[in-house]
C-alpha positions, 0 to 999 in steps of 0.5 A: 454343434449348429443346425444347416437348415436349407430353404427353398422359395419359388416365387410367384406373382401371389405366392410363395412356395417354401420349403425347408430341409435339414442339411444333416438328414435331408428330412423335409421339415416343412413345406407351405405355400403362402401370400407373397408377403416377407412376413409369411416367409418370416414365420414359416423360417421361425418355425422351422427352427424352432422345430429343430432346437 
């Protein structure tokens, strides 16, 4: 069985929101505000997922 995780972004000029909910629960499983860099936006998805395996 697979994990839907969905992500959310509002995008700034300096910033990122993101937010990520289980697709099964609607449970929130993170939330952060970051620099607007696709690193950050990588590391939070990373550990998202990890969370959930």
């Amino acid at each position: 069985m697979s994990n839907i995780i969905f992500i959310g972004m509002d995008i700034h000029k300096n910033s990122f929101n993101l937010c990520a909910l289980d697709g099964y629960t609607g449970e929130i499983l993170g939330d952060t505000q970051c620099s607007s860099d696709a690193k950050n936006v990588l590391k939070f998805t990373n550990h998202v997922t990890e969370y959930v395996k």
